[in-house]
C-alpha positions in Angstrom: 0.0 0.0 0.0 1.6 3.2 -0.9 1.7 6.3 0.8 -0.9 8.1 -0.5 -3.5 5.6 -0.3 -2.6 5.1 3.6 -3.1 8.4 4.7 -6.4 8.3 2.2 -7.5 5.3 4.5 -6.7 7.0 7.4 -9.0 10.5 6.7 -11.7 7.9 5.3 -11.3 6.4 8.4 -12.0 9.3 10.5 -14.6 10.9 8.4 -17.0 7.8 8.8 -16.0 7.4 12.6 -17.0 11.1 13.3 -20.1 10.7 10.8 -21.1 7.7 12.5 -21.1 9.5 15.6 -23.1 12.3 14.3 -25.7 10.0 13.6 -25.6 8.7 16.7 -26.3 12.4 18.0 -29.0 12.5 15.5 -30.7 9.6 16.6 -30.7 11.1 20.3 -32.3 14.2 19.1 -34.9 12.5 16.6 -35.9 10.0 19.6 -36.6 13.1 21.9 -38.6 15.1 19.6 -40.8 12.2 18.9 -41.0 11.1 22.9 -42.5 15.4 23.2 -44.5 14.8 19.8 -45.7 11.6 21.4 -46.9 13.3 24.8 -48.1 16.2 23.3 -50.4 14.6 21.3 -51.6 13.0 24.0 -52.6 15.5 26.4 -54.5 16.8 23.3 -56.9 14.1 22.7 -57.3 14.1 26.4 -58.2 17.4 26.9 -60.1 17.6 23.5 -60.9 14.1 22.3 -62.2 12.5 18.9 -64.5 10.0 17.9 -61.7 8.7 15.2 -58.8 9.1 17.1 -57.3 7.0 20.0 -58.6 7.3 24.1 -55.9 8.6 26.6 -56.1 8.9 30.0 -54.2 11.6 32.3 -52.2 8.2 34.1 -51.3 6.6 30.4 -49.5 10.4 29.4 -48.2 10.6 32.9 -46.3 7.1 32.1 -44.5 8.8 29.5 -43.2 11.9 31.6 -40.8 9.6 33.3 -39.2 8.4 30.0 -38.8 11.6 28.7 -37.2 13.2 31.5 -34.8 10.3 31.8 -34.0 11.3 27.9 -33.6 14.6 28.9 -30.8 14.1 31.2 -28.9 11.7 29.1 -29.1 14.1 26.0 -27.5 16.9 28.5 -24.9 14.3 29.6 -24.2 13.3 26.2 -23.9 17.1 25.0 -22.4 18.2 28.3 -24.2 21.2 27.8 -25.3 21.6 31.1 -24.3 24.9 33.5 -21.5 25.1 35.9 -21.3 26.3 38.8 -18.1 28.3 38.9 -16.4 27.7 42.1 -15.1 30.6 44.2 -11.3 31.4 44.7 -10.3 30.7 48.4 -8.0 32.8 49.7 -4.7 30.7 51.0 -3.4 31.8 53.7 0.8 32.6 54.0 2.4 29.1 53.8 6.3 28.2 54.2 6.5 27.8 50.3 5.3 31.8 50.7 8.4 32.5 53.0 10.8 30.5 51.3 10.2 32.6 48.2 10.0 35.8 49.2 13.3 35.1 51.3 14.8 34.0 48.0 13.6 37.0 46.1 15.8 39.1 48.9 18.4 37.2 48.4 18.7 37.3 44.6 18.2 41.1 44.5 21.3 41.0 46.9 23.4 39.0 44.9 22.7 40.8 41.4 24.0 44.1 43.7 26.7 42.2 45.2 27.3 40.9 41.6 27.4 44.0 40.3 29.6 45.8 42.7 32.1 43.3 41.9 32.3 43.9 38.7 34.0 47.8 39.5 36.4 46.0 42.2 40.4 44.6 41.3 40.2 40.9 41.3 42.6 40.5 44.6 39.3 42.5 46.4 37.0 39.4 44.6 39.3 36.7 45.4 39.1 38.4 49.3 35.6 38.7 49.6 34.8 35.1 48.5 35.6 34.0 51.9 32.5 35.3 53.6 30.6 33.5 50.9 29.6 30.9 53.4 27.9 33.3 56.0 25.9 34.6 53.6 23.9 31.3 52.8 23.4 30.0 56.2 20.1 31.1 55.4 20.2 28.8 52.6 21.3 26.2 54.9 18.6 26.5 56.7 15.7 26.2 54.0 18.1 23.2 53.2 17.2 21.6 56.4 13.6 22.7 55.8 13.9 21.0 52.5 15.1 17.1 53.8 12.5 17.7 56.6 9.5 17.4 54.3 8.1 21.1 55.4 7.8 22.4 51.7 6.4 21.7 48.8 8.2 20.0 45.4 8.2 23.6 43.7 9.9 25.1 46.9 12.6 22.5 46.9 13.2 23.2 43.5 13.6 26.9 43.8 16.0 26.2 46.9 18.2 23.7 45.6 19.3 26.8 43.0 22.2 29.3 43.7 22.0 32.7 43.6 23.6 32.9 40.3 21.3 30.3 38.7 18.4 32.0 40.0 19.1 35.4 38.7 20.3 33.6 35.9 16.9 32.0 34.9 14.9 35.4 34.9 16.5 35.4 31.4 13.6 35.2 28.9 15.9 33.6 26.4 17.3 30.5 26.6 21.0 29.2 26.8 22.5 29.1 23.4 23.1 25.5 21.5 27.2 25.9 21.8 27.0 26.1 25.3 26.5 23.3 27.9 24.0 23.2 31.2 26.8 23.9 33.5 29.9 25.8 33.0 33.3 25.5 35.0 34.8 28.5 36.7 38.6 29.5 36.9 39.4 30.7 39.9 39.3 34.4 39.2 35.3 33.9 39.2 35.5 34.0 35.1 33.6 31.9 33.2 35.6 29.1 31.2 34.6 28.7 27.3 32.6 25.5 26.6 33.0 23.1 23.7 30.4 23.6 21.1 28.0 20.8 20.5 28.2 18.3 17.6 25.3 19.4 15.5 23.1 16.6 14.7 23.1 14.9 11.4 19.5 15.8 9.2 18.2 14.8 6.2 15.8 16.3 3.1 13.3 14.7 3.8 12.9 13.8 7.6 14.0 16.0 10.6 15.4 14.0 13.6 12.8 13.7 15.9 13.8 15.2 19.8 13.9 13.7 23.3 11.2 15.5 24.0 9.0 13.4 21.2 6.5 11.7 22.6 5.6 7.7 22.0 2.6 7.0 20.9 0.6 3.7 20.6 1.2 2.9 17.2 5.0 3.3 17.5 5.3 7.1 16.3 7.4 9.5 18.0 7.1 13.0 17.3 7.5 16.1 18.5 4.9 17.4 21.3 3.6 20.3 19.2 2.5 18.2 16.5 -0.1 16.4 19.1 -2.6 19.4 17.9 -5.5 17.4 20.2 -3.9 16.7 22.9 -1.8 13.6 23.7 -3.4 10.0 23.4 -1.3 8.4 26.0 -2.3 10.3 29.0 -6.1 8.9 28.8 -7.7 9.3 32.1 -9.2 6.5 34.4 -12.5 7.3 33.4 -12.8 9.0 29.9 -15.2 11.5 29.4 -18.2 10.0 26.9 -19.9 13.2 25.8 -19.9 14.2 21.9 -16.9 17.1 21.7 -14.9 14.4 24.1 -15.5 11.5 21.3 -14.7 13.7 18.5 -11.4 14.6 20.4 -10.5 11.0 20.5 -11.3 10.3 17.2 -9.0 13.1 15.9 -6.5 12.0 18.5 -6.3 8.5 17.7 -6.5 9.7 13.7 -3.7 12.1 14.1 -1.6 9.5 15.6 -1.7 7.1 12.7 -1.5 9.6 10.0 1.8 10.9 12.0 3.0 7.4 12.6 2.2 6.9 8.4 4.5 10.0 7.7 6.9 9.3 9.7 7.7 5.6 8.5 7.2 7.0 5.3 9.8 10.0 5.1 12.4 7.7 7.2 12.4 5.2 4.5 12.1 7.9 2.0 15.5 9.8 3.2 16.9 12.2 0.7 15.1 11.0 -2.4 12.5 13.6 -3.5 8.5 12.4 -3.5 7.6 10.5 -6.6 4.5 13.4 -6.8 6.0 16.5 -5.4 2.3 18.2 -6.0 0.5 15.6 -3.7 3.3 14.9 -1.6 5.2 17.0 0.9 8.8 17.3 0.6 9.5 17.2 4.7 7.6 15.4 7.6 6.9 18.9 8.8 5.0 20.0 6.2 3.3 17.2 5.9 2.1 17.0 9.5 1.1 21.0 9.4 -1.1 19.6 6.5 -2.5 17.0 8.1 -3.4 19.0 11.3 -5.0 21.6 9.3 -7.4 19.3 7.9 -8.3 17.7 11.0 -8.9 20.9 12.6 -11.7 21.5 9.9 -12.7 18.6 11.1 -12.5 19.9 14.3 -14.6 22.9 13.7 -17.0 21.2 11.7 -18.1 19.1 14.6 -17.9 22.4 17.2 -20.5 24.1 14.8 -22.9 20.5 14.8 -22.6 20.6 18.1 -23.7 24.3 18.9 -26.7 23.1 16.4 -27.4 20.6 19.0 -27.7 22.4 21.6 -29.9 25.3 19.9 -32.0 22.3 19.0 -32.1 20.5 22.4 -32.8 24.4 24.2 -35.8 24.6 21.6 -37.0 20.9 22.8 -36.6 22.0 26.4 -38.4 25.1 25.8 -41.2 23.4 24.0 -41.4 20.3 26.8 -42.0 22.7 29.4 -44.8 24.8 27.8 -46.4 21.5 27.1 -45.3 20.0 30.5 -47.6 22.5 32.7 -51.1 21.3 30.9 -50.4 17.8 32.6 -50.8 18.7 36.5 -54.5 20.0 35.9 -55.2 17.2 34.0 -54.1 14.5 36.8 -55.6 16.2 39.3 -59.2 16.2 37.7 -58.6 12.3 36.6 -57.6 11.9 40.5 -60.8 13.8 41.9 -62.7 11.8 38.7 -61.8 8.5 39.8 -62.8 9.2 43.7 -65.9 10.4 42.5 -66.9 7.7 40.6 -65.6 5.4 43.3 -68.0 7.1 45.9 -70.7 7.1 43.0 -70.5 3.6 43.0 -70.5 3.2 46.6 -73.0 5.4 47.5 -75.3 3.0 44.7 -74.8 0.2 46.4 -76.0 1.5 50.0 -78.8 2.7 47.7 -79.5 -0.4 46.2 -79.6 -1.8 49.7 -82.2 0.4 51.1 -84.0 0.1 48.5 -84.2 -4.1 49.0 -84.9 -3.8 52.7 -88.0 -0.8 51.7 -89.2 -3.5 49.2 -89.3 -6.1 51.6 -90.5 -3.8 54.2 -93.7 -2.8 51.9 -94.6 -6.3 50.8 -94.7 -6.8 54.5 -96.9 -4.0 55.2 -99.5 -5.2 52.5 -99.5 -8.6 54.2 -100.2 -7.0 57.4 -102.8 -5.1 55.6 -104.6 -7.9 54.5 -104.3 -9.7 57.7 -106.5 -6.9 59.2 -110.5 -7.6 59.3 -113.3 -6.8 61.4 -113.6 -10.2 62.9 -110.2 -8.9 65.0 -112.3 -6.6 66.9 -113.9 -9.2 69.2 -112.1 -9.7 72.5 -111.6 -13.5 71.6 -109.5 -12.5 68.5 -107.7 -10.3 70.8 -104.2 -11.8 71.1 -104.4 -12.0 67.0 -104.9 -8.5 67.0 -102.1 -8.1 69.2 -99.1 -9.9 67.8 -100.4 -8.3 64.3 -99.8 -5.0 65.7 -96.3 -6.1 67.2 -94.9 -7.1 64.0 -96.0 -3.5 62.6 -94.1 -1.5 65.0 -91.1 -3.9 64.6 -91.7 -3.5 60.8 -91.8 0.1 61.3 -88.9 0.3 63.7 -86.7 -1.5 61.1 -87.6 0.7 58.3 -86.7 3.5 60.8 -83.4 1.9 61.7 -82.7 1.2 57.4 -83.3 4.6 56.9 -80.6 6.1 59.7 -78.3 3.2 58.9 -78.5 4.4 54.8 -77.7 8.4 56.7 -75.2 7.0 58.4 -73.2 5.1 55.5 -74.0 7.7 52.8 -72.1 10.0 55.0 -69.4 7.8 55.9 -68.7 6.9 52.2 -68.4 10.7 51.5 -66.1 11.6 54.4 -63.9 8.2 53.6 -63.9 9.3 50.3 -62.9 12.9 51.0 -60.0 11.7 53.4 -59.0 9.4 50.6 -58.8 11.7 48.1 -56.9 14.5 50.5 -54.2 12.2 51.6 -54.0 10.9 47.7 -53.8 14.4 46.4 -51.0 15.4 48.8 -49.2 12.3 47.6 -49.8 12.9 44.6 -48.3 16.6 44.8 -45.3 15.8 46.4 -44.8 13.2 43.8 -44.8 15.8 40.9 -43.1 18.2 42.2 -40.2 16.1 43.1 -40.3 14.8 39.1 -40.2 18.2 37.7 -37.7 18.8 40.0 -35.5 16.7 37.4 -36.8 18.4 34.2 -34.3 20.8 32.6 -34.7 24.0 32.4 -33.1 26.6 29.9 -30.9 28.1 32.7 -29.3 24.8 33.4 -28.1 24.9 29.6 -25.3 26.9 28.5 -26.9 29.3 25.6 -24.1 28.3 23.0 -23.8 30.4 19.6 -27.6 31.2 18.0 -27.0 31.9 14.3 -28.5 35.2 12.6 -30.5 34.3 10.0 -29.3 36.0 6.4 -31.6 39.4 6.6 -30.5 43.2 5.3 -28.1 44.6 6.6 -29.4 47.2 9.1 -31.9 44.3 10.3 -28.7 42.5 11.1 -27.3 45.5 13.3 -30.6 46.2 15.0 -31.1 42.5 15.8 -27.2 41.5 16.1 -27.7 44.6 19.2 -31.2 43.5 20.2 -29.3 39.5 20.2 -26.4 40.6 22.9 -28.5 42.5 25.0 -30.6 39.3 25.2 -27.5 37.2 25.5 -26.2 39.7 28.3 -29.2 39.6 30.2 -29.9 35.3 30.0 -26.1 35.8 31.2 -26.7 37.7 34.1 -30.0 35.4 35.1 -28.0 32.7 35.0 -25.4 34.2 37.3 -27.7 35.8 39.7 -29.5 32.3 39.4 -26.4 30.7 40.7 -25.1 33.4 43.2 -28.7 32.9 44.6 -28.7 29.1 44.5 -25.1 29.1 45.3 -25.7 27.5 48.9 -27.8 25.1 47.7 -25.5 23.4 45.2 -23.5 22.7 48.2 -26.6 22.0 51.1 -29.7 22.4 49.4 -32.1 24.1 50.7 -36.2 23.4 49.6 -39.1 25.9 48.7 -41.9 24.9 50.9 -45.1 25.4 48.8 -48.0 26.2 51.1 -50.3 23.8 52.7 -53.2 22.7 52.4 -56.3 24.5 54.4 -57.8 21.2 56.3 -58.8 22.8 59.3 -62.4 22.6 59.0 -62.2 18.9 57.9 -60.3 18.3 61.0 -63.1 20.0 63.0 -65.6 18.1 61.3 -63.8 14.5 62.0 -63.6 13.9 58.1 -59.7 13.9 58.7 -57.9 12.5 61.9 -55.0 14.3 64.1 -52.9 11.3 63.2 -53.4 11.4 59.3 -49.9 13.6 58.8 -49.8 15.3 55.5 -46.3 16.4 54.8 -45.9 20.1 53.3 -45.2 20.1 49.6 -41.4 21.5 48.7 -39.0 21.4 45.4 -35.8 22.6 44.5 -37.3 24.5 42.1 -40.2 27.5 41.3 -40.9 26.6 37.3 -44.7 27.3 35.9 -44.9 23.0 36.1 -44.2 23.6 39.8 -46.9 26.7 40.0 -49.2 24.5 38.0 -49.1 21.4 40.6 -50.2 24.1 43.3 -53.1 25.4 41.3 -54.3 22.5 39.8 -54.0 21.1 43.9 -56.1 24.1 45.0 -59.0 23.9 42.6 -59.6 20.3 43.0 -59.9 20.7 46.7 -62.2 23.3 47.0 -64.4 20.9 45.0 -64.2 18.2 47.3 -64.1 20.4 50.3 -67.2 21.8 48.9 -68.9 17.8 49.3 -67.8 17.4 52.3 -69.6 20.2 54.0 
């Protein structure tokens, strides 16, 4: 396989890795626009529903809420478009590493005057005053000690273990030239000794040696550190980061590294020899690599702009779930308060449907009473006749009396049951919302990213391009004093307690017991969903509050 066809292979390679993963990203978005289509419709045919079309209930779209917001939270993972909370600088306080430098600071300024002042003396007066030298650094000594005891930090015992020369030597922006060495021998008048120049290295045409700094990669390569344009493959954390940009990055990485690994091979074997196609070919590995990176960087940016399309899209879908999202509490709350009413319909039929046999039985027993009454009971020897007849009346009677209380009695039982059901249901039911909506997004969780202008004239450009930033600016600001106001609570949260509900007179009434503890509604959050639970919560119980007086 020639050259050319392997680093063909290599960008084909990439191209369909990063397009595969775009459809990935593609699917994701499709799957949560059709979940919101789904649920939308839904609530709909609920609220409004047709002959032709499928029945929904409130508890069969509810089902789908949980699904969607589980969506939700993987698409922000998988974007990692979510907000940040910046963390706030803490002041250290003054450490030994502090005093260790600020001591060494001194000590250099003194030495670049002492340095200096030498310079304008004979050299018997610098030959004399070099035996002092060690009272001067028994300061040094000391952070020595420090050093071997473990007191400072690796950066401190670096900056100690240099001399005062070396120290005022490495404020130099430039560095050493090649023809001199690290360290350089001193004669004893203090004068630097000339150094031996380096051998320079042998080169070729076509390949620059590569330098101890290169870095190895997996594939055998070993190349310079600036040519690792997206960062270096060999230093993969324990637990890689699986959002889109982080992919893409290991894509490029990974595709970098074998086109540099290609080249390399390539223009080592190639030596001086020029390229057999000098237009399609570079002549040196370094221009070949510059070439390389370039394209992968378009690659680069390409997949930066898809992903700012992403999140555009995936605000517009959170945007859109929410408005759709607050229609659903109302529509729980009335199948909730639905389904306890027909519940206590039915119950209440069948304490009817019991009176109702024991009045039937009671009347056919009346008529037969009726008919056992005749004139021939009027004679005293018909007397105790008479009698138990008119016993079995009044207990006739008294048991009508007694069906009709009992039928009070239950008829008010099954309302107040059914009231208490339905309050304690309802504050379930609450608390149980607002802790899901809790987890749906909201657009100040998501970083805004790069909204394009649409192509209009010009001066609608400038009047919306000003109109766009002071929007921008503004979201900004929310989402800062959001998170200067919430800033506690990322690290204890604290709850917003909705209030509670008014049971005071059901208490009083004995509908509801001391014991039946209702717990007060809270979230992390105040969206309209949230304001719609409380509303929706509020309504339905003045309705059943209403039955129950």
């Amino acid at each position: 396989m020639t050259f050319i066809e392997k680093i063909k292979r290599w960008l084909t390679n990439i191209q369909v890795k990063i397009k595969a993963e775009v459809a990935n990203s593609n699917s994701q978005g499709q799957h949560l626009s059709k979940m919101i289509s789904v649920f939308n419709t839904k609530l709909k045919l609920i609220k409004n529903p047709q002959v032709d079309s499928e029945k929904f209930t409130a508890s069969e779209a509810y089902e789908t809420l949980i699904p969607i917001l589980k969506e939700f939270r993987n698409r922000v993972k998988y974007l990692n478009c979510a907000v940040k909370k910046e963390r706030v600088a803490v002041v250290i306080p003054t450490t030994v590493d502090t005093l260790v430098k600020t001591t060494l600071e001194k000590q250099r300024e003194k030495a670049a005057m002492r340095g200096a002042r030498n310079k304008r003396l004979p050299l018997q007066q610098k030959s004399s005053k070099l035996g002092g030298k060690g009272k001067k650094t028994s300061n040094l000594a000391q952070m020595a000690q420090l050093v071997q005891g473990g007191a400072l930090s690796a950066a401190s015992k670096q900056v100690l273990t240099a001399t005062p020369k070396t120290a005022v030597a490495s404020k130099s922006p430039l560095p050493p030239p090649p023809s001199e060495t690290p360290s350089s021998a001193t004669n004893d008048g203090g004068e630097t000794a000339p150094s031996t120049p380096a051998p320079p290295k042998p080169t070729t045409a076509g390949y620059s040696m590569r330098r101890n700094s290169g870095v190895r990669t997996s594939l055998g390569g070993k190349y310079d550190k600036k040519y690792l344009a997206f960062g270096d493959p060999s230093q993969e954390p324990e637990k890689p980061d699986k959002h889109f940009l982080a992919l893409q990055i290991k894509i490029l990485q990974s595709g970098l590294d074998g086109l540099l690994s290609s080249a390399e091979h390539y223009y080592r074997q190639k030596g001086t020899r020029h390229p057999t196609r000098p237009k399609v070919i570079n002549d040196t590995f370094d221009l070949c690599a510059e070439s390389v990176i370039g394209r992968l960087r378009k690659y680069k940016t390409q997949t930066e702009s898809y992903h700012n399309d992403c999140i555009q899209e995936f605000r517009a879908q959170i945007k859109l779930f929410n408005g759709i999202m607050i229609e659903l509490p109302s529509l729980l709350m009335i199948s909730l308060i639905t389904k306890h009413q027909n519940t206590r319909s039915n119950a209440q039929k069948d304490i009817s449907n019991t009176l109702q046999s024991k009045i039937e039985i009671s009347e056919r027993l009346k008529k037969e009473h009726q008919t056992l009454l005749r004139p021939t009971l009027g004679h005293p020897n018909n007397k105790p006749e008479l009698d138990k007849l008119k016993s079995s009346e009044k207990s006739r009677q008294k048991e009508s009396e007694k069906s009709l209380d009992d039928y009070q009695k239950l008829m008010l039982d099954c309302i107040n049951m059914s009231v208490r059901s339905f309050v304690i249901e309802l504050n379930e039911k609450v608390n149980t919302l607002l802790s899901q909506f809790d987890v749906a997004l909201t657009l100040d969780e998501v970083i805004i990213g790069d909204p394009k202008m649409k192509p209009k004239a010009e001066k609608e450009l400038l009047r919306e391009n000003q109109k766009q930033r002071k929007q921008e600016e503004s979201e900004k600001q929310n989402q800062q004093q959001n998170l200067s106001k919430n800033e506690d609570q990322f690290e204890t949260p604290t709850p917003h307690y909705w209030p509670k509900l008014d049971t005071s007179s059901l208490i009083e009434s004995g509908i509801l017991k001391a014991t039946d503890f209702l717990t007060i509604p809270n979230s992390m959050k105040q969206t309209e969903a949230h304001k719609a639970v409380i509303k929706a919560r509020d309504e339905e119980f003045q309705v059943e509050n209403g039955v129950a007086r």
